[in-house]
N, C-alpha and C positions, 0 to 999 in steps of 0.2 A: 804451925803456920808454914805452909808453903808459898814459896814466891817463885816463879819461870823469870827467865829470860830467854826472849825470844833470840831463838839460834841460829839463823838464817844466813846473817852477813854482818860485818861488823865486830865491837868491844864487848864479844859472848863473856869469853873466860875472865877478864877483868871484874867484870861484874858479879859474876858467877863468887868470884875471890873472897870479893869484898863482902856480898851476905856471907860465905862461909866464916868469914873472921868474924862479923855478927852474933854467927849460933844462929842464923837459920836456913831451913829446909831450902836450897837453890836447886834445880831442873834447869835442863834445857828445855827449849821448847819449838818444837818445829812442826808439829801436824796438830789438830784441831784438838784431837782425839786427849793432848798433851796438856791443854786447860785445865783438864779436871782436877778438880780437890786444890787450885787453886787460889789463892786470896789477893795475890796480886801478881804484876808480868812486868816487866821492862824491857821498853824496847831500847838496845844501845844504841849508840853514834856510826853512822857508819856512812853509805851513801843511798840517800833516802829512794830516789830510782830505783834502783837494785834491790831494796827493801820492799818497796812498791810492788815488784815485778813478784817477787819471790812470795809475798803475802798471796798476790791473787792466785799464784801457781798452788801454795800447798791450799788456799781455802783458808785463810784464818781472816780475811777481813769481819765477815759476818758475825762469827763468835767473839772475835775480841770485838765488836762494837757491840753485839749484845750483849755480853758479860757488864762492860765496865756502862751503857748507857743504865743497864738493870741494877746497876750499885751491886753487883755479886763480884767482880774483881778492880781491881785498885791497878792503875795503870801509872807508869812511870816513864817519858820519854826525853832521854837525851841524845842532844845535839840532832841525828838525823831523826830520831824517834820522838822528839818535838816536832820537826817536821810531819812527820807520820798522824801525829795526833790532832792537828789541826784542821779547824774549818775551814781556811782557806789558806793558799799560796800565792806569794806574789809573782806573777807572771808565768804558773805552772800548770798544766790541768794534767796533776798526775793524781794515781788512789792514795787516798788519805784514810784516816781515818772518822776522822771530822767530829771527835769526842772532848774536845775544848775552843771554847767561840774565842779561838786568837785566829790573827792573819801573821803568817811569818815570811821571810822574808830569807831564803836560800843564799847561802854565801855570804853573806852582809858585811863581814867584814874583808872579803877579800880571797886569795887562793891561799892554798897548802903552804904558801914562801909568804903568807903575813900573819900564819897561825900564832899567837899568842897566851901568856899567863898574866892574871891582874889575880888583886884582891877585891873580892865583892864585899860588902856590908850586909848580910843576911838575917835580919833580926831574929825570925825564927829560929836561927841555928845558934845564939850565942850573940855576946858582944865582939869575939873574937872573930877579924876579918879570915873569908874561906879563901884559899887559892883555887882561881878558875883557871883551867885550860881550856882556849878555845882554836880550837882546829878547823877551818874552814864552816865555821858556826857560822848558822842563823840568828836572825833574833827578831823580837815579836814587834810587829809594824803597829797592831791594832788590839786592842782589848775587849773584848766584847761582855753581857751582861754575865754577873758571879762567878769574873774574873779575878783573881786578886793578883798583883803583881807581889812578887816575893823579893823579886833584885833588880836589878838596873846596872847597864855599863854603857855610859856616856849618852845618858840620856832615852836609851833605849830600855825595854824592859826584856832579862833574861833569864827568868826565870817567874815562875806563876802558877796557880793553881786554881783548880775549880771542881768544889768535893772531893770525888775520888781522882781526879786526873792532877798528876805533878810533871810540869816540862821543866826541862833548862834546856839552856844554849851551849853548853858547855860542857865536860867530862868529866864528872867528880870522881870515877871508876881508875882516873891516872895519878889519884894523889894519895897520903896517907891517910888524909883526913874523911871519916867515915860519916861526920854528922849530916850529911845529907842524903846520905842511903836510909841511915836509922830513924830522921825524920818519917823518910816516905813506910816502912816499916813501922813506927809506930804513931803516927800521928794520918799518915793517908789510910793505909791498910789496917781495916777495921773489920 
């Protein structure tokens, strides 16, 4: 199994880290060409503009939307790569991806000086609460049909899945705790 992380802009190497301590195949991924052979991609956290601008420059909008709409790779987005993956933005008309029916909602909680850590209650991960880091995170306004919500922080949902697509709100790539990489690994990426 190989899994990319898209290399563009953003928590590359963090991520990259964290499947290596996994045991599995990580790539970067930065041109189209760089999809191949594999299973699933994550896009990290970063600043989704800039993500935006850099996907249309190298070409990968097309392919990562064909890939993961065709159920041949498994997509993973956090903090701005939730952004990325949604069908809509609140108050944004930038490129999306539009490969999970949430609407989110940029910044939501505030600038860089309200960034935060809580513990989430993640059923699928355990009884044991996750530490989340949120950094200038989003989080999802709206849910749309065979959405499931996975977490929630103060009402709001931050985390969610639908098939192949896994978002959060948040950085799990800044903690030690790996159960939610290995989730998307062995329970999205099939």
């Amino acid at each position: 199994m190989r899994i990319g992380v898209l290399a563009l802009q953003g928590a590359v190497s963090e991520h990259l880290a964290v499947l290596e301590k996994l045991g599995v195949d990580a790539v970067r991924v930065k041109k189209p060409e760089h999809l191949e052979g594999l299973s699933g991609l994550i896009i990290p956290g970063g600043e989704s503009t800039t993500l935006g601008k850099l996907m249309t420059k190298y070409e990968l909008f097309s392919p990562v939307r064909e890939r993961v709409q065709q159920g041949k790779l498994a997509l993973f987005g956090t903090c701005a790569g939730m952004i990325m993956a949604a069908r809509e933005i609140v108050g944004y008309d930038q490129p999306r991806l539009g490969v999970i029916d949430i609407t989110v909602r940029r910044n939501a909680y505030g600038r860089q000086v309200d960034s935060f850590e809580t513990d989430l209650e993640i059923p699928v991960l355990g009884p044991e609460p996750f530490r989340a880091v949120f950094i200038r995170a989003p989080y999802i306004e709206k849910v749309g049909t065979g959405v499931e919500v996975l977490a929630s922080h103060d009402g709001h949902p931050v985390m969610a899945q639908s098939g192949n697509v896994l978002v959060a709100s948040f950085h799990p790539e800044l903690t030690e705790d790996y159960r939610l990489h290995r989730y998307f690994v062995q329970q999205v990426v099939k």
